[in-house]
N, C-alpha and C positions, 0 to 999 in steps of 0.2 A: 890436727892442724888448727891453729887459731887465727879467724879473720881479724882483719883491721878493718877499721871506718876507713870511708873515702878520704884522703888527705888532699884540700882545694887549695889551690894557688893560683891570686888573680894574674892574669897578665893582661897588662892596660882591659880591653873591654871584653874579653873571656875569662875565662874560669879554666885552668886545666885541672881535670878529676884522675887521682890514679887509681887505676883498678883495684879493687878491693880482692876480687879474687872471684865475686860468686855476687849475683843481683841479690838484691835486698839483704848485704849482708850478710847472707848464711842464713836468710828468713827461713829459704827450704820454701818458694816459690812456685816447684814445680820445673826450672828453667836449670839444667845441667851448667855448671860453670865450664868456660874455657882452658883447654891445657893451661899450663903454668908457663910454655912459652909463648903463648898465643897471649897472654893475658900483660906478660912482661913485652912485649911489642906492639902493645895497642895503646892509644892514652883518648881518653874521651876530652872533648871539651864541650861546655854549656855556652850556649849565647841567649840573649834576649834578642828578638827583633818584633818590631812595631808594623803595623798594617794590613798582615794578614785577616780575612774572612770567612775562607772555605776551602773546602777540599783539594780545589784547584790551585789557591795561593802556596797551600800546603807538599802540593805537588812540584811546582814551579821553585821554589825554595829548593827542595829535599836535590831537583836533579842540577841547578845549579853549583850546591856545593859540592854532590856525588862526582862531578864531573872536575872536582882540583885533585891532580895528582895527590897520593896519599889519605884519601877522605875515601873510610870502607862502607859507612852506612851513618846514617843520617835518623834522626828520632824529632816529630816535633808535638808538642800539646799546643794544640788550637786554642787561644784564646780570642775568639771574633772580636773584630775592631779594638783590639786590647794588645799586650806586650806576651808573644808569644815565646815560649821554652824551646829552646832550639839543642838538640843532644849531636854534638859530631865525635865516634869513634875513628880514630887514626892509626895510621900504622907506619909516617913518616912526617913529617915537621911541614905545618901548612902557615904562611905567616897572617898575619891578624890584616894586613891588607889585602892577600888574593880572596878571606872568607869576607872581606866589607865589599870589593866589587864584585862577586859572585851573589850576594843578595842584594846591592844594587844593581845588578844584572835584570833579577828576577823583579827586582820592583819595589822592594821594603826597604826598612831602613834600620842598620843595627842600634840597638842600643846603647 
């Protein structure tokens, strides 16, 4: 089987990432990759969001987006008082306005 690189398409202020098949690539991580139809029905997207601090911010984020229909799990890098990485796996079509009032729900602000 031969992996591809993630292939990124911006849409206005996310990023859709399509599965590649297997994390890092095919580094061989440790991390079993997703059936192939689990993988062909998920699509991740990246965002920036500004404001976060801590744990807590970190928390408050993760279950605001967890909580829009079609959002299966949520990833973020803390960056304090900086432009934090925000990872959303999906498994149905979320639009770019319920993920901007969902983290203005929580308090931050998209980038």
């Amino acid at each position: 089987m031969t992996i591809q690189p993630n292939s990124l398409t911006s849409i206005g202020d996310a990023v859709t990432v399509a599965p590649s098949g297997s994390c890092c690539g095919g580094g061989g991580c440790g991390v079993a990759s997703a059936p192939a139809t689990d993988a062909a029905a998920s699509e991740g997207r990246e965002l920036l969001v500004d404001g976060m601090t801590c744990d807590h911010c970190v928390r408050a984020v993760t279950e605001e987006l967890r909580a829009l229909d079609g959002v299966d799990g949520v990833d973020i890098d803390l960056v304090a008082g900086g432009t934090s990485r925000v990872r959303m796996r999906t498994s149905a079509p979320v639009t770019n306005d319920a993920v901007r009032a969902a983290i203005d729900e929580a308090g931050y602000r998209l980038v």
